[in-house]
LOVEX-111770 format. One record per atom (N, C-alpha, C): residue in one letter; x, y, z. Coordinates in steps of 0.05 Angstrom, whole numbers, plus 32768, in hexadecimal, padded with zeros to 4 digits. Example, Ala and Ser with C-alpha at 12.3 -4.5 7.8 and 13.67 -1.06 7.14 Angstrom:
A81087F8E809C/A80F67FA6809C/A81087FBE809C/S81017FD3808E/S81117FEB808F/S81028001809D/
END
This chain:
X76427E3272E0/X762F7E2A72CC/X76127E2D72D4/X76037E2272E9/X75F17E1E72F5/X75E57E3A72FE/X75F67E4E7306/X75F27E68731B/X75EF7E7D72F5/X75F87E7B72DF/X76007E8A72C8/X75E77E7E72BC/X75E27E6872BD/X75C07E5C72B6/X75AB7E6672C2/X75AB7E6A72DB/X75907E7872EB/X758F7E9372EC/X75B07EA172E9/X75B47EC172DD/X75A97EC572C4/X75AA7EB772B0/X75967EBC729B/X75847EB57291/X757A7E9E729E/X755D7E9D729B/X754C7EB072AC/X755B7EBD72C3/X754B7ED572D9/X75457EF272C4/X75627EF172B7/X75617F1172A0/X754B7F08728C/X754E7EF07289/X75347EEE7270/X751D7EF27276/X75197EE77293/X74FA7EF1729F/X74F57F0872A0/X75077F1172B0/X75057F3572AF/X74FA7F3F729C/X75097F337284/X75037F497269/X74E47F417255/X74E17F2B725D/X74C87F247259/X74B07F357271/X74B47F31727F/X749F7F447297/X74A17F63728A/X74B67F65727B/X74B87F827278/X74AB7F86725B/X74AE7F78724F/X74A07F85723C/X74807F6E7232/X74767F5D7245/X745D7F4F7248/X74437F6A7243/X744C7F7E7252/X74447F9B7259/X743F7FA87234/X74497FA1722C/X74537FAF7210/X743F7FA67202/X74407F967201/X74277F7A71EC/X740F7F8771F9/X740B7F7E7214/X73EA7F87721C/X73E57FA37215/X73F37FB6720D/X73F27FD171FC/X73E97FDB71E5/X73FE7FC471D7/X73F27FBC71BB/X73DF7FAD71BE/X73D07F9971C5/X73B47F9571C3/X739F7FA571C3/X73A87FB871DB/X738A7FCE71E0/X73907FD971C7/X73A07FDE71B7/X739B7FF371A5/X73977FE9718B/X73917FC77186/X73797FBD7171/X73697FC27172/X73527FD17165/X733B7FD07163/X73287FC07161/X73357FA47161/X731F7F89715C/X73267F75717D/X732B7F8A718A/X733E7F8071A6/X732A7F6871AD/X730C7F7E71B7/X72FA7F6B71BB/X72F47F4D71AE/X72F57F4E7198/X72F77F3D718D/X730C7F24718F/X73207F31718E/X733D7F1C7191/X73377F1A71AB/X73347F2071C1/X73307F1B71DD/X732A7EFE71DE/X730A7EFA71D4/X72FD7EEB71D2/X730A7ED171C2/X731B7ECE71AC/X73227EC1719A/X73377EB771B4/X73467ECC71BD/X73647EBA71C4/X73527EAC71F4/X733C7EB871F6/X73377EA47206/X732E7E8C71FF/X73227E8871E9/X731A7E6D71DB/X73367E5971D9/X73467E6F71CB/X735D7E4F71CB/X736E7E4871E2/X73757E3871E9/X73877E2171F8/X73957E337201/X739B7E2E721A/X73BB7E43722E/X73D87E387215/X73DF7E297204/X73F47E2171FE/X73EE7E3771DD/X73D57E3471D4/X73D17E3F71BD/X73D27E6471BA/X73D17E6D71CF/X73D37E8571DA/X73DF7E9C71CE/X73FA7E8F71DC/X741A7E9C71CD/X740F7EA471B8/X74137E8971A4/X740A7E8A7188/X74007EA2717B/X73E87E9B718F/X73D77EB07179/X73D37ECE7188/X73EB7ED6719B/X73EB7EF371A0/X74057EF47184/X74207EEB7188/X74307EEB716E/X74257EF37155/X740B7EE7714B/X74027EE07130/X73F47F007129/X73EA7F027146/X73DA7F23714B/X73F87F3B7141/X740E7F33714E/X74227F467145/X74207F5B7162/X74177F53717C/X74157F647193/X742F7F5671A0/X743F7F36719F/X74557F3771B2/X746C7F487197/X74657F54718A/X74817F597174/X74897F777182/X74A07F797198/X749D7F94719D/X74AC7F9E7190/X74A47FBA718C/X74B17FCF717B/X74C77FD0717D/X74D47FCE715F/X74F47FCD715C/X74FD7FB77155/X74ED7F9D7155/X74F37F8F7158/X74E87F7C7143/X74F27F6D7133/X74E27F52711D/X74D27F467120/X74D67F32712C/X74BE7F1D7135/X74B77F287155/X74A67F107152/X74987F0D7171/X74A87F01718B/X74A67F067199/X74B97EEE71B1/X74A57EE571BF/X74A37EC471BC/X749D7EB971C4/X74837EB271E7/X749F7EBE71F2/X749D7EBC7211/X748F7ECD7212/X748D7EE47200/X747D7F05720D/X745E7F057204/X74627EEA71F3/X744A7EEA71E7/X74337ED971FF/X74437EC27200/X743B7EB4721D/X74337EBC7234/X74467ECF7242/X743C7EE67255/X742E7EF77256/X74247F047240/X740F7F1D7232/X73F97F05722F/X73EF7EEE7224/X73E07EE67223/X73D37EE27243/X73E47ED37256/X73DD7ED3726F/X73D57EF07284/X73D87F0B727C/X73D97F217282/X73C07F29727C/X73B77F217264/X73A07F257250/X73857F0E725C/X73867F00725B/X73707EEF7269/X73757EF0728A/X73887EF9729C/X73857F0B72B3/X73747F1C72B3/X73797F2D729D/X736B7F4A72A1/X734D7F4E729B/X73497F367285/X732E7F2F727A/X73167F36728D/X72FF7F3F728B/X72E47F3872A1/X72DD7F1A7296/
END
């Protein structure tokens, strides 16, 4: 139970690291990047996620909605990369 718990919460990370990469992609290629830059350092580390999702940059291709976690990660990737 315990060892099948930390096996997939490890694949989930993985696949979030893997496509965190994806989102910061789709950002550069808003044209109001600059702009949202600025918007999503203003809000709160928890409000973040949110509002990369709302942008439509964690929704990777192929895919419906947003995920969550990738949104979280790309946000932290994004104010990394920030000057």
């Amino acid at each position: 139970g315990t060892a099948r718990k930390v096996a997939t919460e490890a694949a989930e990370d993985a696949v979030v690291l893997r496509r965190a990469p994806i989102c910061v992609i789709q950002f550069k290629q808003d044209p109001a990047k600059d702009q949202k830059l600025q918007e999503l350092k203003a809000k709160s580390s928890w409000e973040r996620g949110d509002y990369l999702a709302k942008q439509g940059w964690a929704t990777i291709p192929g895919e419906e909605k947003p995920d969550s976690k990738v949104a979280d990660a790309c946000a932290k990737l994004l104010i990394a990369m920030s000057p």
